[in-house]
LOTORLUM-662204 format. One record per residue: x, y, z of N, C-alpha, C, O in turn. Coordinates in Angstrom, 2 decimals, padded with zeros to 5 digits. Each point is the difference from the previous one (the first is absolute). Last residue first. Layout:
# residues N
nc1:nc2:nc3:cac1:cac2:cac3:cc1:cc2:cc3:oc1:oc2:oc3
X:Y:Z:X:Y:Z:X:Y:Z:X:Y:Z
...
//
This chain:
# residues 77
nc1:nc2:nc3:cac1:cac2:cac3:cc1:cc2:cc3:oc1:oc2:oc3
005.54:020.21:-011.55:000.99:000.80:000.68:001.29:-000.60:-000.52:001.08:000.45:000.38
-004.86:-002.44:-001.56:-000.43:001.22:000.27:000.80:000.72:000.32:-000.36:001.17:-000.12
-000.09:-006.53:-001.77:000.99:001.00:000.88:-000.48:000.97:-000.06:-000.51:-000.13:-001.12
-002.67:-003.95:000.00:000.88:001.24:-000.59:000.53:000.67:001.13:-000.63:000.33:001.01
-002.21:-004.99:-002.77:000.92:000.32:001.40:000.82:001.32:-000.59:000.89:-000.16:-000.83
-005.42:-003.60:-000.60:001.36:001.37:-000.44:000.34:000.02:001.36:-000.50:-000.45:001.03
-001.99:-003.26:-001.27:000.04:000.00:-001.38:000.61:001.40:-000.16:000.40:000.24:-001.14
000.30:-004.40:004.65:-000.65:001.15:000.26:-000.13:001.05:-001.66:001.11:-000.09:-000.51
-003.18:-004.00:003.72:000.87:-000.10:-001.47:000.62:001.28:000.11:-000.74:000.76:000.62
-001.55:-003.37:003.84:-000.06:001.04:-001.16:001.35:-000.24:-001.00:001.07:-000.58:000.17
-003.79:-002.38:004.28:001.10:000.12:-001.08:-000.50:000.65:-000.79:-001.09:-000.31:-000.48
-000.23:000.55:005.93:-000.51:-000.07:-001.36:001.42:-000.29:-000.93:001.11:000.35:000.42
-003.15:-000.97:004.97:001.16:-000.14:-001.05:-000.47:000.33:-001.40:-000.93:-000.68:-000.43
-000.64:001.51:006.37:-000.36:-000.64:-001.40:001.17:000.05:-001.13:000.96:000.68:000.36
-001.40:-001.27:005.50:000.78:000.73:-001.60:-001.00:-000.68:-001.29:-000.37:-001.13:-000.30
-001.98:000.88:005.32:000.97:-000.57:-000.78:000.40:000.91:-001.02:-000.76:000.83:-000.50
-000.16:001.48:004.99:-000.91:-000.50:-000.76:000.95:-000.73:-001.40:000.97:000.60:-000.48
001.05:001.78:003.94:-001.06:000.08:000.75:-001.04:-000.52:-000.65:-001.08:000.10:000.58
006.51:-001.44:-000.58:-001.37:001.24:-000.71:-001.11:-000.69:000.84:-000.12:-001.08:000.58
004.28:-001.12:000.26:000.31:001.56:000.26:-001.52:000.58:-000.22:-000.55:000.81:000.74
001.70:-004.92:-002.11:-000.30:-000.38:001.28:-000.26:001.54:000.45:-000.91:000.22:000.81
002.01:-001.22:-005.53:-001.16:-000.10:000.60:-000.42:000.30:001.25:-001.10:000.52:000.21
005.57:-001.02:-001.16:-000.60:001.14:-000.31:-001.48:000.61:000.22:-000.41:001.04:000.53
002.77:-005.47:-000.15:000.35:000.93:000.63:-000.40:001.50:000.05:-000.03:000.72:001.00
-001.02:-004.21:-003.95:-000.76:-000.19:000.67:000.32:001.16:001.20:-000.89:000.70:000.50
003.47:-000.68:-003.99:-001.12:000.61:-000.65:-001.23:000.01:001.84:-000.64:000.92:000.53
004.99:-002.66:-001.37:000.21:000.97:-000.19:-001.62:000.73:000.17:-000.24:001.10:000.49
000.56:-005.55:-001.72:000.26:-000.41:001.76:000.01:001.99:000.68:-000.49:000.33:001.08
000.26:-001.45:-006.37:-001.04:-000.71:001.32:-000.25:000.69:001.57:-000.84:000.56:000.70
004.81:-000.37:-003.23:-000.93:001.20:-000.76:-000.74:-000.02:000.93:-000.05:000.72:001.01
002.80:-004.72:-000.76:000.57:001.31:000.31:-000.92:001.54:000.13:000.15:000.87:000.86
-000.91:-004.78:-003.54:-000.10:-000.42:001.10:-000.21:001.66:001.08:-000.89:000.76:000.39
000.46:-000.74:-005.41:000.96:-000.45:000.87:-000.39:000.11:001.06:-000.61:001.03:000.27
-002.02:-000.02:-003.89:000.10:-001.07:000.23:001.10:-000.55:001.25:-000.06:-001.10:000.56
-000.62:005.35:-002.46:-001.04:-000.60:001.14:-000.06:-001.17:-000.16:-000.98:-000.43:000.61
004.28:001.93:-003.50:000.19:000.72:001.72:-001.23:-000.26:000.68:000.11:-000.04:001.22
000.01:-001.00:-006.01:000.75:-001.40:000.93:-000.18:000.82:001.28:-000.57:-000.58:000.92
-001.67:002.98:-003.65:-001.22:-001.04:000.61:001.13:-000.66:000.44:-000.26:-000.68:000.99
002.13:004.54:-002.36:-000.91:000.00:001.07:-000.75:-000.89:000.27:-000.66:000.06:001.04
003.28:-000.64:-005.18:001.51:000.09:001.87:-001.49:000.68:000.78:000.01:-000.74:000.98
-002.24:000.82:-005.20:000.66:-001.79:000.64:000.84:000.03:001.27:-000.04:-000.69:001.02
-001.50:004.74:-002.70:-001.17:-000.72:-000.03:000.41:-001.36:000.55:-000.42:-000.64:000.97
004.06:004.59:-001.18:-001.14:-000.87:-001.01:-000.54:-000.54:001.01:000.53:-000.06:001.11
002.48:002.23:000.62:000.48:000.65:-001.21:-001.24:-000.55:-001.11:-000.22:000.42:-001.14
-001.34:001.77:006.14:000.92:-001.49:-000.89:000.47:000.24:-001.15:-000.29:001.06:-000.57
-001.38:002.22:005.13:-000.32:-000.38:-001.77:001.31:-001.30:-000.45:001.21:-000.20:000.10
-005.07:002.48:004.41:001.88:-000.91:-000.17:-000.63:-000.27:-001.67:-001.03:-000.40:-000.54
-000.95:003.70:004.43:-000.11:-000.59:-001.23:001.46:-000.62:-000.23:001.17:000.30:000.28
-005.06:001.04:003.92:001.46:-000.67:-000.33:-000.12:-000.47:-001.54:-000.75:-000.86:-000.45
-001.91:004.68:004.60:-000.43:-000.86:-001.43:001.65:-000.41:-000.64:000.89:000.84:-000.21
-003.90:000.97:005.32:000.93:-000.26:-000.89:-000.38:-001.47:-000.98:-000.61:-001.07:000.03
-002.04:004.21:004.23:-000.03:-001.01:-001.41:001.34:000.56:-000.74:000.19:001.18:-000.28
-001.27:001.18:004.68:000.21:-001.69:-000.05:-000.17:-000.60:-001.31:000.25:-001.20:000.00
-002.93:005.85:-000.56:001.15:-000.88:001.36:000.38:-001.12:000.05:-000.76:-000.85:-000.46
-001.53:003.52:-003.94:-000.63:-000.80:001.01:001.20:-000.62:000.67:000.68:-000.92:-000.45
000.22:004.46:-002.41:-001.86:-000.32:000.54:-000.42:-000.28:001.02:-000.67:000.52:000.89
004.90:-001.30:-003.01:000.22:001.83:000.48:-001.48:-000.10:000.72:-000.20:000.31:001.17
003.47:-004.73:-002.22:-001.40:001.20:-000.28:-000.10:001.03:000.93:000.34:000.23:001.16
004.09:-003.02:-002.72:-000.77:-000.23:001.58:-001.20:001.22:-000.67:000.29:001.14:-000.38
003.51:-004.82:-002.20:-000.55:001.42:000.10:-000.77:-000.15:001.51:-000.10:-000.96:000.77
004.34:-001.36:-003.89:-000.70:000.15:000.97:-000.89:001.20:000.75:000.46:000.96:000.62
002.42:-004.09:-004.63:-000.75:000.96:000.07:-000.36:000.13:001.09:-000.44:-001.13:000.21
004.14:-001.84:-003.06:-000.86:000.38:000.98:-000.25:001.36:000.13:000.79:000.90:-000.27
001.75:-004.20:-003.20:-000.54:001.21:000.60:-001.22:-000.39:001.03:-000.92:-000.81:-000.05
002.86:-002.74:-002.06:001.51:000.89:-000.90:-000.46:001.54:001.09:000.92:000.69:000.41
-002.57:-006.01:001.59:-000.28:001.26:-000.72:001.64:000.68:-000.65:001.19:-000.25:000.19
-001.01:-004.85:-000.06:-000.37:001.09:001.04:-000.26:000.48:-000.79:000.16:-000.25:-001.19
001.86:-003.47:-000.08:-001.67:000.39:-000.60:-000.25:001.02:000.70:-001.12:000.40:-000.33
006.14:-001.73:002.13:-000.43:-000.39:-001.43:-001.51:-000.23:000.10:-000.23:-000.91:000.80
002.83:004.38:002.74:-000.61:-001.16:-000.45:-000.54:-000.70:-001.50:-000.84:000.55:-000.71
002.60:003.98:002.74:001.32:-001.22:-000.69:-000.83:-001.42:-000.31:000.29:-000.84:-000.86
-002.55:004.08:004.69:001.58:000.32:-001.19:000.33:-001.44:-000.19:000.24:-001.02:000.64
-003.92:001.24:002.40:-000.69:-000.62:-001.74:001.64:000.62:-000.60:000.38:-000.44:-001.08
-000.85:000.80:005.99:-000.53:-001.12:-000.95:000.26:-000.36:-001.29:000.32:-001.05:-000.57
000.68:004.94:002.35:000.80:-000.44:000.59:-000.09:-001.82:-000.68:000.79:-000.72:-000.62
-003.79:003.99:001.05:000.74:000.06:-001.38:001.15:-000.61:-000.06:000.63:-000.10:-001.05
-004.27:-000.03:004.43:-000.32:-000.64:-001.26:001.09:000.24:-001.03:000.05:-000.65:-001.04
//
């Protein structure tokens, strides 16, 4: 995927990728945009789509998607 999305004009700026400590097999994908708008053109692209279904094909139950805002972000270290 990163391979994907470098350099791309509406791509993500960050990715996140977590795997739960809890519960096995569940991983969690955060991709941050610079705005609100370059993330609705990137699912609009074709490309994304087609990206997405691929992915789908992998899990053991459909992806769900949420859009968050994000309202602080603090460095700690």
């Amino acid at each position: 995927m990163a391979k994907r999305s470098a350099g791309r004009e509406n791509g993500p700026t960050r990715r996140l990728i977590l795997k739960d400590r809890t519960q096995p097999g569940r991983y969690l994908a955060v991709l941050e945009f610079d705005s609100y708008e370059e993330a609705m053109r990137n699912n609009e692209d074709p490309e994304t789509g087609k990206f997405a279904e691929q992915m789908a094909a992998l899990c053991t139950r459909p992806p769900s998607f949420t859009d968050c805002d994000v309202l602080e972000m603090t460095e700690l270290k």
